[in-house]
mmCIF file of the N, C-alpha and C atoms, coordinates in Angstrom:
data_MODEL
# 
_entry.id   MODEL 
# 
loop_
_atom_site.group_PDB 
_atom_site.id 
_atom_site.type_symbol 
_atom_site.label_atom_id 
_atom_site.label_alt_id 
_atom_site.label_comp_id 
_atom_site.label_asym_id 
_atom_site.label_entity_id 
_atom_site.label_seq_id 
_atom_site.pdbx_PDB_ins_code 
_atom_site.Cartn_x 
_atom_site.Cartn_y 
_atom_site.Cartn_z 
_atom_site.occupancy 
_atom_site.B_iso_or_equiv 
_atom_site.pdbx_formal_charge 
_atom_site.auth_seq_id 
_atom_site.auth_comp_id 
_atom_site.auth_asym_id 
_atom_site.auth_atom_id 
_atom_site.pdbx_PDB_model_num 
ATOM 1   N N  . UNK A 1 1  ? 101.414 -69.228 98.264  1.00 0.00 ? 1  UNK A N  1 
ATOM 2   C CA . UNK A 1 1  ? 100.186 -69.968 98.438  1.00 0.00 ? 1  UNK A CA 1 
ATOM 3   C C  . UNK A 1 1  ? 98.976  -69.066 98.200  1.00 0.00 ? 1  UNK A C  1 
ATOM 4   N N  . UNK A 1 2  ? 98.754  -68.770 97.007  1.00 0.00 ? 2  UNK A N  1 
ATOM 5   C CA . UNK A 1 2  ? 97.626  -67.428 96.926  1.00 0.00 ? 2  UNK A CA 1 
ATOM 6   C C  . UNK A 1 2  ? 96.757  -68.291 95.951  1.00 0.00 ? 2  UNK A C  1 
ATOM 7   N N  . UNK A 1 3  ? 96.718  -69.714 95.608  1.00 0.00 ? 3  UNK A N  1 
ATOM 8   C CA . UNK A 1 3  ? 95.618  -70.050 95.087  1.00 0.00 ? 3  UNK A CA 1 
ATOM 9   C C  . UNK A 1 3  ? 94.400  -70.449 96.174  1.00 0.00 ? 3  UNK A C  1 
ATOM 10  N N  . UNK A 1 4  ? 93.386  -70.198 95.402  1.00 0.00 ? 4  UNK A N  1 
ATOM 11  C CA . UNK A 1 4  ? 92.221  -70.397 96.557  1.00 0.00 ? 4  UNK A CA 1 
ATOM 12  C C  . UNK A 1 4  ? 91.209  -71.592 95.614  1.00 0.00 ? 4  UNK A C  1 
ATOM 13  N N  . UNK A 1 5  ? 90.353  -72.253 96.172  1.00 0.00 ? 5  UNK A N  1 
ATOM 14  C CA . UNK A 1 5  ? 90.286  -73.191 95.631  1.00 0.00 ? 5  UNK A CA 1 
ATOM 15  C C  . UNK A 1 5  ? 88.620  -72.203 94.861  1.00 0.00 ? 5  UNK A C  1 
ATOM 16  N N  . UNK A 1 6  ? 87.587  -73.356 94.722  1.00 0.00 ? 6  UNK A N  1 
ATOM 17  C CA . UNK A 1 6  ? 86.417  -72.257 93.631  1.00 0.00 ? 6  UNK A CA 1 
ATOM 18  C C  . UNK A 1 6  ? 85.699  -72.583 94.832  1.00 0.00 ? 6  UNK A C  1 
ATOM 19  N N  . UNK A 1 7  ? 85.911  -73.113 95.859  1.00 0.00 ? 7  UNK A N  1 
ATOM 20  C CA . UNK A 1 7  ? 84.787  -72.891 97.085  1.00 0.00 ? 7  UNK A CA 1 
ATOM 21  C C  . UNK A 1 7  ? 85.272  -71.273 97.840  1.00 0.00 ? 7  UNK A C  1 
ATOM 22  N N  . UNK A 1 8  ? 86.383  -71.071 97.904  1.00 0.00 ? 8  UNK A N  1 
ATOM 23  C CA . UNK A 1 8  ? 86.978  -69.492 98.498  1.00 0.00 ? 8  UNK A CA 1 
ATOM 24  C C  . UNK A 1 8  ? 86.490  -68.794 98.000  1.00 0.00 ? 8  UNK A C  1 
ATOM 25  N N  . UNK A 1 9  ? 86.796  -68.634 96.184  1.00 0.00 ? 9  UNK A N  1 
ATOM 26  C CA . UNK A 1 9  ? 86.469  -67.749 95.637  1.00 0.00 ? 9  UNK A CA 1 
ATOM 27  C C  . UNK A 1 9  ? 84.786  -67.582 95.554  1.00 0.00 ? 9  UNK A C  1 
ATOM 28  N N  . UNK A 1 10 ? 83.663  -68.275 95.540  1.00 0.00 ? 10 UNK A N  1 
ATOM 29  C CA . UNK A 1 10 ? 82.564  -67.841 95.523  1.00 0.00 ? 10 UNK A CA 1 
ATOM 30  C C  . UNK A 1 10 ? 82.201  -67.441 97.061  1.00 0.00 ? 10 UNK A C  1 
ATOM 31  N N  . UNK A 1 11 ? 82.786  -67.857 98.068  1.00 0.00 ? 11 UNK A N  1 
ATOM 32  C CA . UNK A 1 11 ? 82.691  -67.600 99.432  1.00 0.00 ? 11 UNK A CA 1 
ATOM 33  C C  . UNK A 1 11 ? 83.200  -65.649 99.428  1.00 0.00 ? 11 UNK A C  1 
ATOM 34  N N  . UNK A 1 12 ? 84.176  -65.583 98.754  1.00 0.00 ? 12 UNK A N  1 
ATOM 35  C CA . UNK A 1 12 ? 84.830  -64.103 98.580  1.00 0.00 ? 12 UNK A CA 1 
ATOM 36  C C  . UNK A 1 12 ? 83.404  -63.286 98.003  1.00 0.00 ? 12 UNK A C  1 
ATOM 37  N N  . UNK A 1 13 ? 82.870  -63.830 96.533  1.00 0.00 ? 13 UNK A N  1 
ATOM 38  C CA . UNK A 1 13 ? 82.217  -63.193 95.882  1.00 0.00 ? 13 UNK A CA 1 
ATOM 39  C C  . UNK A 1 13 ? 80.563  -62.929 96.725  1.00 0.00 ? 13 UNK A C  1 
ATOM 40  N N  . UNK A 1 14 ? 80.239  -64.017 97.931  1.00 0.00 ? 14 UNK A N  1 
ATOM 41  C CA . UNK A 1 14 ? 79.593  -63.358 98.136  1.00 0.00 ? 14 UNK A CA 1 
ATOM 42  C C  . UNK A 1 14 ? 79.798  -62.775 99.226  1.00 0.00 ? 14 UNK A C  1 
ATOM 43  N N  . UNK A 1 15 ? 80.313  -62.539 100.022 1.00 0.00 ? 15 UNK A N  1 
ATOM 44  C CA . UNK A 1 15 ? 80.866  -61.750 101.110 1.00 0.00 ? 15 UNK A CA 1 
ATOM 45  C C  . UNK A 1 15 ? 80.917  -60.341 100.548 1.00 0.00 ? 15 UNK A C  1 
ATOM 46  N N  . UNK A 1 16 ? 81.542  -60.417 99.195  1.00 0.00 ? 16 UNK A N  1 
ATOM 47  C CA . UNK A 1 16 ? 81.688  -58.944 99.133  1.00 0.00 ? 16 UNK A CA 1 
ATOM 48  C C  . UNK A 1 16 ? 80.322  -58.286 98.562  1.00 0.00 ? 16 UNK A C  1 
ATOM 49  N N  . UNK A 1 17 ? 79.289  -59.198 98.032  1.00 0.00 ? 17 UNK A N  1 
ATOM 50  C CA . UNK A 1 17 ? 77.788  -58.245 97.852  1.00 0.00 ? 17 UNK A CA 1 
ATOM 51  C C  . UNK A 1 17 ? 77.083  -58.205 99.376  1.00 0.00 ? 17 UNK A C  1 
ATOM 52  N N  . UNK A 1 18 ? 77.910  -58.903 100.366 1.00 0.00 ? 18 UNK A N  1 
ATOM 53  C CA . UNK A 1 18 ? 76.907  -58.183 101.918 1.00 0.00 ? 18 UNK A CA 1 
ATOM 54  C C  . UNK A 1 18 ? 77.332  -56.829 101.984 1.00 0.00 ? 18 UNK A C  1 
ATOM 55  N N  . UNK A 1 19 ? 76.070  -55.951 102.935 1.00 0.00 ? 19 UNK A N  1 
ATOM 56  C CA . UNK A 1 19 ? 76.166  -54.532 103.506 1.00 0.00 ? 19 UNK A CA 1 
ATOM 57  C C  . UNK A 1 19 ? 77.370  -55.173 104.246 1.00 0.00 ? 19 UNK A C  1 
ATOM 58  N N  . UNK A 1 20 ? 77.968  -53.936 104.847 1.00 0.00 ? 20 UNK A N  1 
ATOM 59  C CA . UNK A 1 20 ? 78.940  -53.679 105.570 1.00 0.00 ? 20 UNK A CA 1 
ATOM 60  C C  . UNK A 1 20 ? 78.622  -54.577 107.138 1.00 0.00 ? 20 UNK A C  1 
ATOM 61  N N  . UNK A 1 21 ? 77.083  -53.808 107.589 1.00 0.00 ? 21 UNK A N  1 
ATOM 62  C CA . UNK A 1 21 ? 76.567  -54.291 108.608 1.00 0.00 ? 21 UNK A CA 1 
ATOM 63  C C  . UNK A 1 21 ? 76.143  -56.124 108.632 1.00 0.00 ? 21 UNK A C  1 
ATOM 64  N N  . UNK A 1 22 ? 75.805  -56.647 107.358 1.00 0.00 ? 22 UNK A N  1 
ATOM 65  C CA . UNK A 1 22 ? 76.141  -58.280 107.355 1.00 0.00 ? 22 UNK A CA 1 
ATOM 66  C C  . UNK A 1 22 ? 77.453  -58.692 107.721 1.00 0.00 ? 22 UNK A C  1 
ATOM 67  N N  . UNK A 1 23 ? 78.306  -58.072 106.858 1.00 0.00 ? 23 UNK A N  1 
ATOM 68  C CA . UNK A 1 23 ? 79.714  -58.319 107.434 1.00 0.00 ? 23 UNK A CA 1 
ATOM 69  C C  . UNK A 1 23 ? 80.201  -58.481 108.173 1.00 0.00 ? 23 UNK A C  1 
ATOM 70  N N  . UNK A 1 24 ? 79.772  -57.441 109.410 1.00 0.00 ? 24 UNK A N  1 
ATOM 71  C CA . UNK A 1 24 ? 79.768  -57.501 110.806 1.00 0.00 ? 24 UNK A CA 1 
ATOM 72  C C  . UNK A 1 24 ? 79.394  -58.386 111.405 1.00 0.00 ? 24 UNK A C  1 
ATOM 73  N N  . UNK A 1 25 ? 77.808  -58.549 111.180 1.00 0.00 ? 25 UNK A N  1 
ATOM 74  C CA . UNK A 1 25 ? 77.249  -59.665 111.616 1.00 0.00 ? 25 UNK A CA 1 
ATOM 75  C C  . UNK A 1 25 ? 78.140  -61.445 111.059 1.00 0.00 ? 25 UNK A C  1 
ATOM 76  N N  . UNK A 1 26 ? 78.514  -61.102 110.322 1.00 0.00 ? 26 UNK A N  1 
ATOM 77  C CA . UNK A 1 26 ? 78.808  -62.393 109.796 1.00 0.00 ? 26 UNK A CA 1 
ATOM 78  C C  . UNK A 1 26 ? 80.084  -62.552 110.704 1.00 0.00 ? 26 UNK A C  1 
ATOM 79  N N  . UNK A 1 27 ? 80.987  -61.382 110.988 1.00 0.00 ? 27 UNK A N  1 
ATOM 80  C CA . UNK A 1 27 ? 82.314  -61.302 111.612 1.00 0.00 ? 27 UNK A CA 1 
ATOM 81  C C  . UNK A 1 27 ? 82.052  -62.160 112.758 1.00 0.00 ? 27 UNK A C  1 
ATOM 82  N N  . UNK A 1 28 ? 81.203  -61.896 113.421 1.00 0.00 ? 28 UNK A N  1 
ATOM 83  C CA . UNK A 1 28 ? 80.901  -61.629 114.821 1.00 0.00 ? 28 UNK A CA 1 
ATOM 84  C C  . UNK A 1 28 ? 80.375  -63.381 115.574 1.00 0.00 ? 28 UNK A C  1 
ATOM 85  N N  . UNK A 1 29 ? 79.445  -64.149 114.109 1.00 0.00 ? 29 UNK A N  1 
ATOM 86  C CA . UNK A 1 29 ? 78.986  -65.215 113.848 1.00 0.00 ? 29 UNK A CA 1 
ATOM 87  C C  . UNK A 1 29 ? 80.500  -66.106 114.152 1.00 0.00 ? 29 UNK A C  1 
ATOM 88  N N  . UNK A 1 30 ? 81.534  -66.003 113.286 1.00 0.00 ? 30 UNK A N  1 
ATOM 89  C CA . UNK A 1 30 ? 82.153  -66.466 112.890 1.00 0.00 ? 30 UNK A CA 1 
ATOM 90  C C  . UNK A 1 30 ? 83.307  -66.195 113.917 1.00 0.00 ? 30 UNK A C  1 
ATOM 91  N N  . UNK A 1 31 ? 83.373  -64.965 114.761 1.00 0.00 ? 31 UNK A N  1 
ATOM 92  C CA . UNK A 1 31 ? 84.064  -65.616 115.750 1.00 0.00 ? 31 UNK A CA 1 
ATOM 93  C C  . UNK A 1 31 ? 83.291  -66.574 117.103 1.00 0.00 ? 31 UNK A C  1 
ATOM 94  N N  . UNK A 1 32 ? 82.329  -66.086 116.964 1.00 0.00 ? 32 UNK A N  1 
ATOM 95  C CA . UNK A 1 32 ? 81.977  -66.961 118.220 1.00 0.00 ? 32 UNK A CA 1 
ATOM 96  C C  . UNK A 1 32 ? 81.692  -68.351 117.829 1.00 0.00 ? 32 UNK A C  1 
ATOM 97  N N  . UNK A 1 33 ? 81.675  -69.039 116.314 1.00 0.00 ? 33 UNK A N  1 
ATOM 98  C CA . UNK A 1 33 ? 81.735  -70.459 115.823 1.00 0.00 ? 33 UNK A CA 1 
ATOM 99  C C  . UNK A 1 33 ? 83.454  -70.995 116.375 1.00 0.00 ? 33 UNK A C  1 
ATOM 100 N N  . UNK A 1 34 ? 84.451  -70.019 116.189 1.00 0.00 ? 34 UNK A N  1 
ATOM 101 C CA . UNK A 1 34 ? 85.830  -69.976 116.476 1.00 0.00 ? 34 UNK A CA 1 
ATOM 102 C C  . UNK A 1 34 ? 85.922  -70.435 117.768 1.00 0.00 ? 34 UNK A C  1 
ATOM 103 N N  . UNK A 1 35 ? 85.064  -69.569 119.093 1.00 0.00 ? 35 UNK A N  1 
ATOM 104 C CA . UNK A 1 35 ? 85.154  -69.278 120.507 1.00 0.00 ? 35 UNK A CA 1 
ATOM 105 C C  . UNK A 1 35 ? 84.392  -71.253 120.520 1.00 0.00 ? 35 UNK A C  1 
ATOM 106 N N  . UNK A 1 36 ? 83.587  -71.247 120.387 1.00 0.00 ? 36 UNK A N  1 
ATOM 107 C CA . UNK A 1 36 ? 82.874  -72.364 120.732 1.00 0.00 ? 36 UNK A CA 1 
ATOM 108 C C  . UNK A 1 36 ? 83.900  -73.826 120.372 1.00 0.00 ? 36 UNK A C  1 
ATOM 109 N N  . UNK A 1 37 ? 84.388  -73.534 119.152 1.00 0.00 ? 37 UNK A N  1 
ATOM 110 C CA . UNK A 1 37 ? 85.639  -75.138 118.872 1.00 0.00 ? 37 UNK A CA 1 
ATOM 111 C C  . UNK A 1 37 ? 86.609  -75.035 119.732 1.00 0.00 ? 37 UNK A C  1 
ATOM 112 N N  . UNK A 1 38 ? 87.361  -73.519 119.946 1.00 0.00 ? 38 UNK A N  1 
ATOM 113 C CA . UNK A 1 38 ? 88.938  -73.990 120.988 1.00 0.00 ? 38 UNK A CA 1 
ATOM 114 C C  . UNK A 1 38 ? 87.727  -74.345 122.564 1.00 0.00 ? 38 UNK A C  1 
ATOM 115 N N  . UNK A 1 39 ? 86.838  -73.723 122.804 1.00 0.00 ? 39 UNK A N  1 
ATOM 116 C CA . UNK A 1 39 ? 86.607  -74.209 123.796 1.00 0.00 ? 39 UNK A CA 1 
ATOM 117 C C  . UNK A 1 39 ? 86.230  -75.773 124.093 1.00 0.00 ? 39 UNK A C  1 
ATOM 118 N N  . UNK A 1 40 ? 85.329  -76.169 122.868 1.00 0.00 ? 40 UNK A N  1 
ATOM 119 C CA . UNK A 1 40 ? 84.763  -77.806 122.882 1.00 0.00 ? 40 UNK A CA 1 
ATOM 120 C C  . UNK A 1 40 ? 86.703  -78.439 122.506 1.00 0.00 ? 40 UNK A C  1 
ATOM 121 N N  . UNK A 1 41 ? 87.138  -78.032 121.956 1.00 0.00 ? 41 UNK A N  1 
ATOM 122 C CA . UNK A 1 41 ? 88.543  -78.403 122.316 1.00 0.00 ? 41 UNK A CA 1 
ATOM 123 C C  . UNK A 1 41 ? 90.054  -78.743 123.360 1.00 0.00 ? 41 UNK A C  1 
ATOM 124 N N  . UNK A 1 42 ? 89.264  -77.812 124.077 1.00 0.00 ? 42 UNK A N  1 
ATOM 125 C CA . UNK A 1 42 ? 90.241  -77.582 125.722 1.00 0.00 ? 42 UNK A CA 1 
ATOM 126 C C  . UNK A 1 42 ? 89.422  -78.897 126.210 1.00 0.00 ? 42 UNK A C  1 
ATOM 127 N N  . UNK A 1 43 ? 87.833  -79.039 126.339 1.00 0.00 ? 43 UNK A N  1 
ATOM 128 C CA . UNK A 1 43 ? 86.903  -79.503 127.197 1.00 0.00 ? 43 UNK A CA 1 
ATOM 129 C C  . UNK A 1 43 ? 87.461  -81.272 127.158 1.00 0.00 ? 43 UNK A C  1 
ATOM 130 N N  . UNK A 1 44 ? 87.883  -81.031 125.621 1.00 0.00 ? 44 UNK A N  1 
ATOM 131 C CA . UNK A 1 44 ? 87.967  -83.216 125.012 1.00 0.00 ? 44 UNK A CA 1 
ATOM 132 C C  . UNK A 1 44 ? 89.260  -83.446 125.645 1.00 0.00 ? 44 UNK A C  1 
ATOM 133 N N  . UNK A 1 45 ? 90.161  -81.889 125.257 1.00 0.00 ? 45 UNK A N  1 
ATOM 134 C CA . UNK A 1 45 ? 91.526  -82.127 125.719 1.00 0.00 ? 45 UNK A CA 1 
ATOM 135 C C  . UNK A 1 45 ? 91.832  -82.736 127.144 1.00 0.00 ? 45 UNK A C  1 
ATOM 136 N N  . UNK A 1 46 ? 91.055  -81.775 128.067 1.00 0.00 ? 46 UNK A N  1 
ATOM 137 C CA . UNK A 1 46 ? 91.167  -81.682 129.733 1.00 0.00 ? 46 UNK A CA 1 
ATOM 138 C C  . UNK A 1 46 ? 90.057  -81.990 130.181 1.00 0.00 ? 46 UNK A C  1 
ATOM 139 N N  . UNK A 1 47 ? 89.126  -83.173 130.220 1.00 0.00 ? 47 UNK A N  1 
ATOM 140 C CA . UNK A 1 47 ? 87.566  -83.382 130.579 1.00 0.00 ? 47 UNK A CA 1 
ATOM 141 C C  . UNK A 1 47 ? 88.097  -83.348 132.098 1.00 0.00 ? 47 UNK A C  1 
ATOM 142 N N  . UNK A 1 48 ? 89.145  -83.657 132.667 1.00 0.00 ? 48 UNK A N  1 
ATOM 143 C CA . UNK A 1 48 ? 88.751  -82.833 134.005 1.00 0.00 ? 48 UNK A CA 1 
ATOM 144 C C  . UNK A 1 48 ? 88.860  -82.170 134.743 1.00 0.00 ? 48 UNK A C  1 
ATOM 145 N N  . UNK A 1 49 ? 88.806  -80.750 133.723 1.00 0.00 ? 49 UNK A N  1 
ATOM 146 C CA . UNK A 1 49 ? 89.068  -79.482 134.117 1.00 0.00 ? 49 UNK A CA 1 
ATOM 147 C C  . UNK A 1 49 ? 87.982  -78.801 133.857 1.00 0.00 ? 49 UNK A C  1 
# 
């Protein structure tokens, strides 16, 4: 499964012209977009918990 569709690949291309330190930042963005869905996820799952 190593095809990527042409939304990946320009997503790749620009990821790789960020500094290192965007990267980070972007890392960091992108887990806490991660942290925020399993949590709004548990919340729909278990509203009364």
């Amino acid at each position: 499964m190593n095809q990527k569709n042409p939304d990946q690949k320009e997503y790749i291309k620009i990821i790789r012209k960020m500094s290192p330190e965007d990267r980070l930042k972007k890392c960091f963005e992108l887990n806490d977009l991660t942290k925020q869905l399993f949590l709004t996820g548990l919340r729909n799952r278990f509203p009364d918990y």
